[in-house]
Every structure is written in structure tokens, then in C-alpha cells.
C-alpha positions in Angstrom: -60.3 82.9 40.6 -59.5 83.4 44.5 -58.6 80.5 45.2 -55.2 79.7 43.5 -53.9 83.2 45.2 -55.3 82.3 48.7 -53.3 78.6 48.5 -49.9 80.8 47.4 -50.4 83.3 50.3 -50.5 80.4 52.8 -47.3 78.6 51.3 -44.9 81.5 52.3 -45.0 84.5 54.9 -43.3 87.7 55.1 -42.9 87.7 59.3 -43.1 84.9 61.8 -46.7 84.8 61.9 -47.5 81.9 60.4 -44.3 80.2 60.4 -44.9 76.8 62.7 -48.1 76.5 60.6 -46.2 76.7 58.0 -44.0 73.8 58.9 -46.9 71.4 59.6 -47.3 71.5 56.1 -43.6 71.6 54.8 -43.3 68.4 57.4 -45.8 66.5 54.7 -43.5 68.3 51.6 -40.4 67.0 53.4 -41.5 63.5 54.1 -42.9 63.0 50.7 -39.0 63.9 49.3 -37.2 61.6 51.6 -36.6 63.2 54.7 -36.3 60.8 57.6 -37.2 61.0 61.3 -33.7 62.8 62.3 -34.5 65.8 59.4 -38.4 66.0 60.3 -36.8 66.3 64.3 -34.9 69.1 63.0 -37.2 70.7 60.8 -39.6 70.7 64.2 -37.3 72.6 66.4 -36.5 74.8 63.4 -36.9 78.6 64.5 -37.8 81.8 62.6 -34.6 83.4 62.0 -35.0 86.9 62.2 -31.3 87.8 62.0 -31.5 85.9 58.2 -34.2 87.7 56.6 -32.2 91.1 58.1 -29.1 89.9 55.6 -31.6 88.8 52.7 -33.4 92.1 53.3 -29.8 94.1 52.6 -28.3 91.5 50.1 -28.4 93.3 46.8 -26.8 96.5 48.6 -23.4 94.1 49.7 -22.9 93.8 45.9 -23.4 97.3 44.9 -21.1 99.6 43.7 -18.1 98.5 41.1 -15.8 96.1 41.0 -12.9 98.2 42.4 -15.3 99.5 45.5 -16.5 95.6 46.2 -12.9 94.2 46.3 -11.7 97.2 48.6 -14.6 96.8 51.2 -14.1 92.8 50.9 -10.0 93.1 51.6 -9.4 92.2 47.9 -5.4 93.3 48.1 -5.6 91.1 51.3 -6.6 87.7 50.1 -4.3 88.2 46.7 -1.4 88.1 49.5 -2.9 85.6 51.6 -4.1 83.8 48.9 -0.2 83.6 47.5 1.6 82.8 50.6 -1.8 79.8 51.2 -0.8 78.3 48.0 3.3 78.0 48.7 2.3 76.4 51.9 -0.4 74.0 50.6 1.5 73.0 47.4 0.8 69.3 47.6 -2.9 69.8 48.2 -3.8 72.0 45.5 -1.9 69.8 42.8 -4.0 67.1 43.8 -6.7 69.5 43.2 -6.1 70.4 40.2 -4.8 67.1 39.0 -8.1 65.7 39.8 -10.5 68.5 39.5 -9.0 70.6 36.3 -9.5 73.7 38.7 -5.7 75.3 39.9 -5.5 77.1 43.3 -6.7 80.7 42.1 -10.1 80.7 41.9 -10.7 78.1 45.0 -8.2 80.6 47.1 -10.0 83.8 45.9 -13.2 81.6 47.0 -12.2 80.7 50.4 -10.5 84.3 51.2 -13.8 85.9 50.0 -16.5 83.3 52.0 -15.0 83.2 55.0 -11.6 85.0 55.3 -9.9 81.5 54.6 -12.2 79.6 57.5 -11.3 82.4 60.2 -15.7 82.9 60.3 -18.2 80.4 58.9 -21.0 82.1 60.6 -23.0 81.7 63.8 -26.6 81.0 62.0 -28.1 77.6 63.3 -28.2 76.3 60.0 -31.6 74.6 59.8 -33.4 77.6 61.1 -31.8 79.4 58.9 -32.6 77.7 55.4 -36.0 76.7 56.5 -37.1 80.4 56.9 -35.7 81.4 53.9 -38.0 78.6 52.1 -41.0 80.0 53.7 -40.2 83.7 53.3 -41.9 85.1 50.4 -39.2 86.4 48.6 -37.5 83.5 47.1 -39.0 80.2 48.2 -38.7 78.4 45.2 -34.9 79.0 44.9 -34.7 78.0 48.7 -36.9 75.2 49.7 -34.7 72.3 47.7 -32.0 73.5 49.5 -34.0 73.2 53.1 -34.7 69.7 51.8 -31.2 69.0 51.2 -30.2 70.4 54.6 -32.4 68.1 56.4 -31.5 65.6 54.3 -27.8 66.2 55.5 -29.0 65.9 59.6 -30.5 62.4 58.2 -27.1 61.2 56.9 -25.0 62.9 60.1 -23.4 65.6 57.6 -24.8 68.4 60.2 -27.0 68.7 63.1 -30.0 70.3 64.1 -27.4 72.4 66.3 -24.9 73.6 63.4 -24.1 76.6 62.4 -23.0 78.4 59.5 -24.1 81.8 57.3 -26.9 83.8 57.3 -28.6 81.8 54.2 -27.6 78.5 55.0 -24.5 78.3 53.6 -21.5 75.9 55.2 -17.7 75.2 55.7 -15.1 77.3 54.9 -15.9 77.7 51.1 -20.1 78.3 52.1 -22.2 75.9 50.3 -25.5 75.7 50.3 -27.2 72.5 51.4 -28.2 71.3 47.9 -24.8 71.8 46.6 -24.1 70.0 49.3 -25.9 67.0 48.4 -24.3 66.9 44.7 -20.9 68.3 45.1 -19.5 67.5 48.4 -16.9 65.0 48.4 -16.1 62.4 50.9 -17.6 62.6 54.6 -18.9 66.2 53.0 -17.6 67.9 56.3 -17.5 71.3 54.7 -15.9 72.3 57.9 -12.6 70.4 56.4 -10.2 72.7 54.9 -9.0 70.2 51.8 -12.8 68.3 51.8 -14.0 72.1 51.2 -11.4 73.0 48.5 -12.0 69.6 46.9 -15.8 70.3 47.0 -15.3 73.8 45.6 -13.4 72.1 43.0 -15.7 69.5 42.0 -18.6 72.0 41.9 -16.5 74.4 39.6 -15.9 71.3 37.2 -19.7 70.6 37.5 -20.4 73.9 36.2 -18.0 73.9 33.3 -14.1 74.3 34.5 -11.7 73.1 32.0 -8.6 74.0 33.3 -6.4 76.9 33.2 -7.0 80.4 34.5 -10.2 81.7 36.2 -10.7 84.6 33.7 -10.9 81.8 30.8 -14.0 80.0 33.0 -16.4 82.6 33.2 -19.2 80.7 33.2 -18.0 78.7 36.4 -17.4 80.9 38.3 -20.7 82.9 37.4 -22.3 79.6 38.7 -20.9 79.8 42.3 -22.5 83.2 42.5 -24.8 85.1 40.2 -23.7 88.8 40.9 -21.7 90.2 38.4 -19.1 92.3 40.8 -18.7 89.3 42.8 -17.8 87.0 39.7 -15.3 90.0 38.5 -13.2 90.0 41.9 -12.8 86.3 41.9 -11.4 86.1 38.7 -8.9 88.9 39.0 -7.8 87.8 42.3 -7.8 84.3 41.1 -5.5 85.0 38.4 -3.4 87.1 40.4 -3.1 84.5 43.0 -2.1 82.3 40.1 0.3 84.6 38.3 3.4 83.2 39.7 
């Protein structure tokens, strides 16, 4: 009855103990998935990333609190005005959106002003190192390690290097994607580092995950799947549709 426990233990770690035997064995994982010699390079040289697991560790107390205390401590009133004055000067490219995607400039602004203060920081992680200790930390390795499979998937295909950076968990460009969403949702070169392949990206995604068009507050559901905390979901849709209010 040991056993099974014994074989979880060794699959994930809660320090950097046992990381780099941890990647000898992921190596195998990755390899069987499709991950080519420039991915397995990467995943080699990946490092434990201590600064990570400090955010993960703090996470659920960045969305405490209501909606009205998450939007102040985010600059809600800021990216409403930003977010306005963004979509007068970027007309063209967000009817193009929308005309493609079904998703108006709202909710991809309130997105982009929330991630990354409209691309003025996209982090400062080293990306692989990043992703791959959040698969083997013990906390959430199953939601992670597809996503460190995508990521070194992406240094296989030239999307990113074993040198980029980005957020604390992985996440990229100016709209912060994860790897996997990446992989499925990323238009074009997928340079998430793009301003209008980002937006289009975001776009694409919200349509994957149920946008049919008109205001944020009437596509709940898509924006819930961008991200699952409830205050986070409310301040996108009321800045969203106050972006979009005239």
C-alpha cells in the first residue's frame, strides 16, 4: 500500500532538493510528448526558481478582499482612462478584432491594463525555469506540467528561448499567457511580445472559451476562463464595459 504514495512523493517536491532529479525524469515525460532537442536543452539548464514559488506561496492573498478593494490596489480608475484614450488611438486595430474575433476592445483593454499595465512590465522570470518548477512543486503539478510541456515545445518552434522572460508562473507578452494557451490560441508568429498579435491572441482565446459578441458583462463565462478568481473576473467586466461605454 506504500508504494503508490512513495512513486507520488518522488514526482513533485516542495524545495529544491530534489529538483534536477526530478528533471531526469520529466526529460523522459517530455521526450515521450514531443519535445525536441532545443526543449530538452532548455529543460536541462532549467533552474529552481525560488522567486516563483514566493508569488505562488502569496497568490490567493493578491485576490483577497472585494471587488472595489482589488480594482483600487490594481489602478482600476487608471486603466478605465487609459483603457479609453488606447482604444481612440488604436481604432483600426480593434475593429479588426472584433470583426474577426466577436470580442470589442473592452475586455481585451481591461486585460492588457490589468496583466501588465498595457506592456509597460511583462516580468523578469526566465520563463522555462519558471514553469518547470511550478510542474514539479507539489502544489499544483497537474495543472502546470502541460503547460511546461508547451513552453518547451515553444523553444522547439523558436516562439521563446531558453533565455526569455516573462511572469512569475510562466505567463508571456503583454496580455500573459501561459505556454499551453500559447500553443492553442496564439495567432500568427505567436510573439506574445507583439502588441496586436497579443490582443488578437487574447481575442481568439476569449472566442475559444465562449465570446459571442457584445459587452463583457453578457460573457461571463469567458472571461471566468482567462482567470478563475471571482474578484479578478468582476473588475474586468466592469472596466471592460466602461472602457466600452462610449
Amino acid at each position: 500500500m506504500m508504494a503508490p504514495a512513495t512513486a507520488l512523493a518522488a514526482k513533485c517536491g516542495n524545495n529544491s532538493g530534489g529538483f534536477e532529479n526530478w528533471k531526469k525524469t520529466f526529460q523522459q515525460e517530455a521526450a515521450n510528448a514531443g519535445v525536441k532537442r532545443r526543449g530538452l536543452q532548455a529543460l536541462a539548464g532549467a533552474r529552481y526558481a525560488t522567486a516563483t514559488i514566493k508569488v505562488d506561496r502569496a497568490v490567493r492573498k493578491a485576490f483577497s478582499g472585494d471587488v472595489n478593494s482589488f480594482m483600487k490596489r490594481r489602478g482600476g480608475a487608471t486603466i478605465i482612462a487609459k483603457g479609453k484614450a488606447l482604444k481612440k488611438q488604436n481604432a483600426r486595430l480593434f475593429a479588426d478584432i472584433e470583426r474577426r474575433y466577436g470580442v470589442p476592445a473592452g475586455p481585451l483593454l481591461a486585460i492588457w491594463g490589468m496583466e501588465t499595465g498595457f506592456g509597460s512590465f511583462m516580468g523578469n522570470q526566465n520563463t522555462v525555469s519558471a514553469i518547470v518548477t511550478l510542474a514539479y512543486d507539489c502544489r499544483r503539478p497537474d495543472f502546470f506540467t502541460p503547460h511546461a510541456i508547451a513552453a518547451l515545445k515553444l523553444v522547439d518552434a523558436g516562439v521563446i528561448s531558453s533565455k526569455s522572460v516573462g511572469a512569475a508562473h510562466g505567463e508571456i507578452g503583454h496580455t500573459q499567457f501561459l505556454p499551453g494557451n500559447v500553443l492553442k490560441y496564439g495567432v500568427g508568429g505567436r510573439n506574445l511580445r507583439d502588441k496586436a498579435t497579443a490582443l488578437m491572441s487574447t481575442a481568439n482565446f476569449l472566442r475559444g472559451h465562449g465570446y459571442r459578441g457584445g459587452p463583457a458583462s453578457a460573457n461571463r463565462g469567458a472571461i471566468a476562463g482567462w482567470n478563475a478568481a471571482s474578484v479578478y473576473q468582476q473588475a474586468i467586466i466592469i472596466m471592460a464595459d466602461a472602457i466600452d461605454a462610449n
